[in-house]
MARBA-3410 file (N, C-alpha, C, O; in Angstrom, 1 decimal):
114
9.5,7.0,7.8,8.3,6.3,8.1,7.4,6.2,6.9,6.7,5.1,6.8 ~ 7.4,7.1,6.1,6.5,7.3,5.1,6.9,6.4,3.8,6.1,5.8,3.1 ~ 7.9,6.4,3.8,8.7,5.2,3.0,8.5,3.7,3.1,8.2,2.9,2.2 ~ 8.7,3.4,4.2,7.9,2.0,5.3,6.8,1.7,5.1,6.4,0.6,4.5 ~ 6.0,2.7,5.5,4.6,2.3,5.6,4.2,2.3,3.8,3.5,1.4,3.5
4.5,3.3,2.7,4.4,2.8,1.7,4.4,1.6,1.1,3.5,1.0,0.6 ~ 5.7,1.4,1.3,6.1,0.2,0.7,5.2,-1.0,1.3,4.5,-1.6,0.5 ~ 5.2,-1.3,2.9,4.5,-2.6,3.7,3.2,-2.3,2.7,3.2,-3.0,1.7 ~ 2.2,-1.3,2.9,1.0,-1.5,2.4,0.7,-1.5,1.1,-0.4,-1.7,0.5 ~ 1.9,-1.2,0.6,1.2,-1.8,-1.0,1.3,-3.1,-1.2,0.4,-3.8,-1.6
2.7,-3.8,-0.7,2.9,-5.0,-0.6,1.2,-6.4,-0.2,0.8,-7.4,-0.5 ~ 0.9,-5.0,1.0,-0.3,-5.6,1.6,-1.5,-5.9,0.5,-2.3,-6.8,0.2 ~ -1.2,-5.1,0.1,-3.1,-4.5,-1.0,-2.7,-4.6,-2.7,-3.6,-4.4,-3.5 ~ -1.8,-4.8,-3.0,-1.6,-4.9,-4.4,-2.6,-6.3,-5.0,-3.3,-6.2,-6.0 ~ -2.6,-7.7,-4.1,-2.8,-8.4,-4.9,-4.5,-8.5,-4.8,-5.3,-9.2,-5.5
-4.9,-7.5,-3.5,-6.3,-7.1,-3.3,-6.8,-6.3,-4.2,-8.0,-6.5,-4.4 ~ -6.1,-5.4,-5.0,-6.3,-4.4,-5.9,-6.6,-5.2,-7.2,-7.5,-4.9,-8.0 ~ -5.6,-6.3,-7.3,-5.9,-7.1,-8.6,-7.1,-7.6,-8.8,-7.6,-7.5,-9.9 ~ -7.6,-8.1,-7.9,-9.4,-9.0,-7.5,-10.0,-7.8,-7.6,-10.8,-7.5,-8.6 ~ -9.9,-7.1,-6.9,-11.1,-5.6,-6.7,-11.0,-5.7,-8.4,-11.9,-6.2,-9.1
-9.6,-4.8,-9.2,-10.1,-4.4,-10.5,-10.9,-5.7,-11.5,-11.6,-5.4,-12.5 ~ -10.7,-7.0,-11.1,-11.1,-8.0,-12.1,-12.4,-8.2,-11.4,-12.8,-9.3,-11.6 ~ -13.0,-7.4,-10.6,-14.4,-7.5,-10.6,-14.6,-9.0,-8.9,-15.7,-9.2,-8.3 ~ -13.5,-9.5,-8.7,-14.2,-11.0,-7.7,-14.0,-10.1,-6.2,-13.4,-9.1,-5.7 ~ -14.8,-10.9,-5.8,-15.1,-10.7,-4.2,-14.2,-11.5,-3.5,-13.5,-12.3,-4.0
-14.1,-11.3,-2.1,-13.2,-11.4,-0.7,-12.9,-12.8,-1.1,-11.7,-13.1,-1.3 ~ -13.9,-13.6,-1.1,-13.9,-14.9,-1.0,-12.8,-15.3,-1.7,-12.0,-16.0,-1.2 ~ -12.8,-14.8,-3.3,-11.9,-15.4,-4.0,-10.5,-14.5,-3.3,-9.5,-15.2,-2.9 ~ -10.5,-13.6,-3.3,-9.1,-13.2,-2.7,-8.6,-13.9,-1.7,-7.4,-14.2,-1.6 ~ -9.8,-14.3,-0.4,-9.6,-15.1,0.4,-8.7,-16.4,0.4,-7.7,-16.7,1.1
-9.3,-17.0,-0.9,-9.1,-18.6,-1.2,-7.4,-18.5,-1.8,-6.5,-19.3,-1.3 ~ -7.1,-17.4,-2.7,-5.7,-17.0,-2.9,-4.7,-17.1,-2.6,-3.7,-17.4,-3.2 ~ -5.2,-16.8,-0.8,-4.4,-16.6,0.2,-4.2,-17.2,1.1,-3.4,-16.9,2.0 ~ -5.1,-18.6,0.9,-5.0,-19.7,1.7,-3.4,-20.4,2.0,-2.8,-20.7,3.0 ~ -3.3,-20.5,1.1,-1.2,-21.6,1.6,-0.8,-20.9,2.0,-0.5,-21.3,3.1
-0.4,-19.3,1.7,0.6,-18.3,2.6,-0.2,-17.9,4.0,0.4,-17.8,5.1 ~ -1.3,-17.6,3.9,-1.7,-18.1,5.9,-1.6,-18.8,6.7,-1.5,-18.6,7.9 ~ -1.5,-20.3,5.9,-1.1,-21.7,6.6,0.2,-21.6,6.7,0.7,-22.6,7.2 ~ 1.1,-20.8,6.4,2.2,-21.1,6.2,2.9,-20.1,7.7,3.9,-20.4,8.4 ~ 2.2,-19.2,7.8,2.4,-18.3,9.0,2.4,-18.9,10.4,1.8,-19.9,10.7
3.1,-18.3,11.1,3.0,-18.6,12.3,1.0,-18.1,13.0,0.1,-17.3,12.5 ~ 0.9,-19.1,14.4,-0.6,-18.9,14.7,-0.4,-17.6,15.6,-1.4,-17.0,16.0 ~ 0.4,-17.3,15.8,0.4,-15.5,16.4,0.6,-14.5,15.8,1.0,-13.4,16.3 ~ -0.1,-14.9,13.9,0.5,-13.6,13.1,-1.1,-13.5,12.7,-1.7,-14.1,11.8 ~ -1.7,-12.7,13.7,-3.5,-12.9,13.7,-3.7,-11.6,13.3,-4.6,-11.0,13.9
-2.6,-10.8,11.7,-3.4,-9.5,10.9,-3.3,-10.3,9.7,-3.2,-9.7,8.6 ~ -3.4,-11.7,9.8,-3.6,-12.1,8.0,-4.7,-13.1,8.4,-4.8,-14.1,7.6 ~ -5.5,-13.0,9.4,-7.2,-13.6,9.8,-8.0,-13.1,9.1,-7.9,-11.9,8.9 ~ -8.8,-13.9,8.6,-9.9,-13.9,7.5,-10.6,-12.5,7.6,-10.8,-11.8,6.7 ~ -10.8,-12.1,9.0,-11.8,-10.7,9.4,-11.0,-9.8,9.3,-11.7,-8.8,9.0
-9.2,-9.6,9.4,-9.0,-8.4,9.1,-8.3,-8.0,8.3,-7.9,-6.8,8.3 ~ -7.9,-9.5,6.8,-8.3,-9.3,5.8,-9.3,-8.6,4.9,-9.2,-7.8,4.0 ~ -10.5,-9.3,5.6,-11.9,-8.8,4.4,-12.0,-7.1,5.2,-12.4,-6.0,4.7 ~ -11.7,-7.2,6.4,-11.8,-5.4,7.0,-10.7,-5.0,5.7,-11.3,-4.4,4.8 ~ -9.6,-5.1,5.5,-8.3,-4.7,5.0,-8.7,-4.1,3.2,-8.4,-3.0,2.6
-9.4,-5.4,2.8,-9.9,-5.6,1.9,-11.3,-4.6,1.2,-11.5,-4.6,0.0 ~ -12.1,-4.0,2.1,-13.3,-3.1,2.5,-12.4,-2.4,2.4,-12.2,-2.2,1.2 ~ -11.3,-1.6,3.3,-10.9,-0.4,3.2,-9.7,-0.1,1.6,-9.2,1.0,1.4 ~ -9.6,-1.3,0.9,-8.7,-1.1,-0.4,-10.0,-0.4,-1.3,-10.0,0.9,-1.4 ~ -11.1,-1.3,-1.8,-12.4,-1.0,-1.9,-12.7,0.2,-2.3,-12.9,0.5,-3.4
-12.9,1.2,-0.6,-13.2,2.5,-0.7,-11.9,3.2,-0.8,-12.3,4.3,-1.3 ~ -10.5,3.2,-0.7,-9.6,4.1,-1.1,-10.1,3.9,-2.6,-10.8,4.8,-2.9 ~ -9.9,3.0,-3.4,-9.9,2.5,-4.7,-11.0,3.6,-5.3,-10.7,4.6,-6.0 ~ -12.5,3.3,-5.0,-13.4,4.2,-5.2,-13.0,5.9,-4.9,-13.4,6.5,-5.9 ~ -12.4,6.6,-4.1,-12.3,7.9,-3.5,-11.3,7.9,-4.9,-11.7,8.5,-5.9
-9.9,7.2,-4.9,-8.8,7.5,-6.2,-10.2,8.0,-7.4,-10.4,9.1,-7.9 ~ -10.7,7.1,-7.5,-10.8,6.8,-9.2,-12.1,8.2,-8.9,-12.3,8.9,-9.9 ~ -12.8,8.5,-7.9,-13.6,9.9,-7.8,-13.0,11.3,-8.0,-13.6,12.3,-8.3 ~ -11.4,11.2,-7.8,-11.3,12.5,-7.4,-9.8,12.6,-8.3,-9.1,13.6,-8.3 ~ -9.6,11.4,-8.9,-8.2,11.4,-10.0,-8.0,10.2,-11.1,-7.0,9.7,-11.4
-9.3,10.0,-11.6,-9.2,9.1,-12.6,-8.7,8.5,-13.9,-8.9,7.5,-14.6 ~ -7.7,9.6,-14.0,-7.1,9.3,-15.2,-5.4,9.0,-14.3,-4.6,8.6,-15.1 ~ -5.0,9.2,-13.1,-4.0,9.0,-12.7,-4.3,7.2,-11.9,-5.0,6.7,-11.0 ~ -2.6,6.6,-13.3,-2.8,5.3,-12.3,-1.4,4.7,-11.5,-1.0,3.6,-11.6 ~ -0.8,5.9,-10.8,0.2,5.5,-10.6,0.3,4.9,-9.0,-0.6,5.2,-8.2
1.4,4.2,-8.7,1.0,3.8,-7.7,1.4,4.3,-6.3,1.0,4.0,-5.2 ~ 2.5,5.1,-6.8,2.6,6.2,-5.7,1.5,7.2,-5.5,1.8,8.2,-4.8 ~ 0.4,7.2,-5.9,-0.6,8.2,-5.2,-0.7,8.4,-3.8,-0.8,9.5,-3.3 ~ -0.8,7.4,-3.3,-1.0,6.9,-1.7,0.0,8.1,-1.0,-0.5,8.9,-0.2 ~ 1.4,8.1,-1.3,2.2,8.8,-0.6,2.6,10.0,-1.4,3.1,11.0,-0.8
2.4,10.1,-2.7,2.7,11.4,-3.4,2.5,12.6,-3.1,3.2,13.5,-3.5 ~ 1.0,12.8,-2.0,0.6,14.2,-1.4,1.8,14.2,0.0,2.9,14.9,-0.1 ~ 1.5,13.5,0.9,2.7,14.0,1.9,3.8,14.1,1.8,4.5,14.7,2.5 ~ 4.4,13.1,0.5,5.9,13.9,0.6,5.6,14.8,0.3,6.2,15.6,1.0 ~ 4.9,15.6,-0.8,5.2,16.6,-1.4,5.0,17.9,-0.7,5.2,19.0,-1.3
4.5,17.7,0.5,4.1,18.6,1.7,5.2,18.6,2.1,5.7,19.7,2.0 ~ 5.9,17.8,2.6,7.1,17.6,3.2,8.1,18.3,2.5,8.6,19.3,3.0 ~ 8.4,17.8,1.0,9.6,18.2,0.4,9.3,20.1,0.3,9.9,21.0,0.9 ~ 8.2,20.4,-0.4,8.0,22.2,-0.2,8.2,22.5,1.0,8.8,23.6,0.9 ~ 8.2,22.3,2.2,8.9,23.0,3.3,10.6,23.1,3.5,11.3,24.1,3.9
11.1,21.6,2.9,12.6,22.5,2.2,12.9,23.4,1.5,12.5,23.5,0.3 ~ 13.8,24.3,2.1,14.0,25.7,0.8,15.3,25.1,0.3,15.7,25.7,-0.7 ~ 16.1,24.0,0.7,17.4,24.0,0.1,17.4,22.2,-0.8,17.0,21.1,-0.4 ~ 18.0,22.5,-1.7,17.9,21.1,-3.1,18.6,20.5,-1.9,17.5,20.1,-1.5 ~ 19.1,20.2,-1.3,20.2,19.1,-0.9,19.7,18.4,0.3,20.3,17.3,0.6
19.0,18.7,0.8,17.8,18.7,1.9,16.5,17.6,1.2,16.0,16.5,1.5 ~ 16.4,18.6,0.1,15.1,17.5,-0.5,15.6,16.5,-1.2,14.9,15.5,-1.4 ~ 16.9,16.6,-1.7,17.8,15.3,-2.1,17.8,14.6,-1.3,17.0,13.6,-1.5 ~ 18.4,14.6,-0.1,18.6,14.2,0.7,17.2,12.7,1.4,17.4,11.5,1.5 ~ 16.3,13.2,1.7,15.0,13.4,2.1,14.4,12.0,1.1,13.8,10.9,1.4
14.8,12.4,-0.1,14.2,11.9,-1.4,15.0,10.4,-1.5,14.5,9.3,-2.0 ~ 16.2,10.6,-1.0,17.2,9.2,-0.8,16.5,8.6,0.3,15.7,7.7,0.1 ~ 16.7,8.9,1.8,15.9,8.4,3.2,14.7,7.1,2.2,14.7,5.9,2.1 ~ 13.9,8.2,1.6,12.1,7.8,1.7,12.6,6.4,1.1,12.2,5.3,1.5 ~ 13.8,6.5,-0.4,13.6,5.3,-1.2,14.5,4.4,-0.5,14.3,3.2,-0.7
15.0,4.7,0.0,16.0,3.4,0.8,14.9,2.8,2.0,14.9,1.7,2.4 ~ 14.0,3.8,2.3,13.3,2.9,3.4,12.5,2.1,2.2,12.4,0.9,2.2 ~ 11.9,2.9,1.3,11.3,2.2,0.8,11.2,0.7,0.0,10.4,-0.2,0.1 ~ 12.2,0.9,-0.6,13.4,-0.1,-0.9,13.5,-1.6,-0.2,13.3,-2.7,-0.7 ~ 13.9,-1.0,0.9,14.3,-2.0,2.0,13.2,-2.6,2.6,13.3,-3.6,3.3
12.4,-2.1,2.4,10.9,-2.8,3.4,10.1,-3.4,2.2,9.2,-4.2,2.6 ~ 10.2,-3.0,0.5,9.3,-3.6,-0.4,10.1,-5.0,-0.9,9.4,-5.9,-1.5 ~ 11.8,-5.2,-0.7,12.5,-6.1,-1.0,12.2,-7.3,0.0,12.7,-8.3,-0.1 ~ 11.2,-7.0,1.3,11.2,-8.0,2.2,10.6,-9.1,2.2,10.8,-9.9,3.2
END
């Protein structure tokens, strides 16, 4: 799951992150994203303007909390880097966290290729 949800939400917020660091507001990220919303089906209502700019507020304050409490780190596995690594220390055996380490990237993989 952690692999999944990785990958979907960067996919989600990467190009939000781009506007955030170049300084523009919703609007322009907004305007961006106009052809690939029209292009969506009318029952795909998490790429609506409101939970976008919610979506967009919450890249925002992660963005701010990163750069407070690890600012010289710009990788973009941060997001998931603390729970696997909760995860993988609870294996005592390499083949296990091998193992583990293959799952996360193949989900990950497979859901950022989509």
């Amino acid at each position: 799951m952690l692999g999944m949800n990785a990958a979907l939400y960067e996919w989600d917020t990467e190009d939000m992150e781009d506007c955030i660091e170049n300084g523009e507001r919703f609007s322009v990220y907004w305007e961006s994203v106009q052809e690939y919303v029209r292009d969506l089906d009318d029952e795909e209502d998490e790429y609506d303007e409101a939970t976008l700019r919610e979506l967009f507020d919450t890249v925002i304050s992660e963005m701010k909390m990163k750069q407070s409490h690890c600012p010289d780190v710009e990788h973009v596995d941060v997001g998931y880097r603390v729970p696997l690594s909760i995860v993988m220390k609870k294996l005592n055996k390499a083949e296990k966290q091998i193992d583990l380490l293959d799952q996360f990237y193949k989900a990950y993989n497979n859901y950022a290729s989509k």
